[in-house]
N, C-alpha and C positions, 0 to 999 in steps of 0.2 A: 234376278233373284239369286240369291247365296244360296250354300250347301246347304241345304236343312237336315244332314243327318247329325247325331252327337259322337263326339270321337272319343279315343281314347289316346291321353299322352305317350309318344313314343317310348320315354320311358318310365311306363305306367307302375310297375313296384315301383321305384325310388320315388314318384310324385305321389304315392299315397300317404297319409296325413299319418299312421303310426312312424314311417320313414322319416318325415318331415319333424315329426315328434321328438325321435332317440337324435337327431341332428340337434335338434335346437337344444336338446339335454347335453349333448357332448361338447358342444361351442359356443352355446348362450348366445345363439344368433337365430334368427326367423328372419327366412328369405322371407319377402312379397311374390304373391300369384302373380306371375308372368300373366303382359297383357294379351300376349299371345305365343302359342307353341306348334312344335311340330306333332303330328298324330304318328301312330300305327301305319296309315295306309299311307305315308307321306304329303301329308294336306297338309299347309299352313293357316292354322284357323285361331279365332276367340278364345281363348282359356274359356270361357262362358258356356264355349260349345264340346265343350269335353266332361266326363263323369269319368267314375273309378269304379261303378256301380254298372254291373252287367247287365239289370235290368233297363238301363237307361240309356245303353251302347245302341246305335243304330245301323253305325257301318260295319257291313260283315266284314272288311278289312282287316279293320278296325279288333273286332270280336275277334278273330283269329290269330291278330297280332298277341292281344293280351290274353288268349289263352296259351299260346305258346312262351311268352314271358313270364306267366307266372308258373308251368310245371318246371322249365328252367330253373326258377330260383327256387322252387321248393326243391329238388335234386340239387343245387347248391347248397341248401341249408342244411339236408340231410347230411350230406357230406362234410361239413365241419362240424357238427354236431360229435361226428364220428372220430374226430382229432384229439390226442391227448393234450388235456390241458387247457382245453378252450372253457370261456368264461361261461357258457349254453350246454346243457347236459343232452344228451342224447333222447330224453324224451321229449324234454325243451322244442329241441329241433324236431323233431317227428310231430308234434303238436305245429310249430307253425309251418312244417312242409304240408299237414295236414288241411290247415284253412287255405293257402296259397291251392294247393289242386283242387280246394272243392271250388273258389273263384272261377279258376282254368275250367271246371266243369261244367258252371255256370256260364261264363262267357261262353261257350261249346253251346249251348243252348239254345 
């Protein structure tokens, strides 16, 4: 019998589908899902057996990796927000450091 728990990509911001999104807008290219990735908790598993949805995480690895990834990039975002002359206004960026930490909150969960 396999892992039966669901993981989270190692590098779970960059593989969430808004990322995937402003990518395909800026280079007019859309990867394919990987037929398989590395996780969080360094397992090589299914693209199938992974989610971006904290409800659906089952590895506390896993959970803890992508809570800690995503207050990281929310404190990254904040932080350029705060740069003169970036194309993202400062509330801009405190809105999406916003949703990335309640994720982090979530996956905490």
């Amino acid at each position: 019998m396999g892992d039966p728990h669901i993981h989270v990509d190692r590098k779970v911001v960059e593989a969430s589908v808004p990322m995937r999104d402003v990518m395909a807008s800026a280079f007019g290219l859309v990867a394919d899902a990987p037929s398989s990735v590395t996780t969080g908790c360094g397992l090589r598993v299914p693209y199938a057996m992974t989610s971006p949805r904290p409800e659906s995480v089952t590895c506390l690895a896993c959970r803890e990796h992508a809570q800690r990834e995503h207050l990281r990039f929310a404190d990254q975002v904040e932080r350029l927000g705060r740069m003169p002359e970036m194309e993202i206004t400062p509330d801009q960026a405190a809105k999406a450091a916003g949703r990335h930490r309640d994720l982090a909150r979530r996956f905490a969960t």
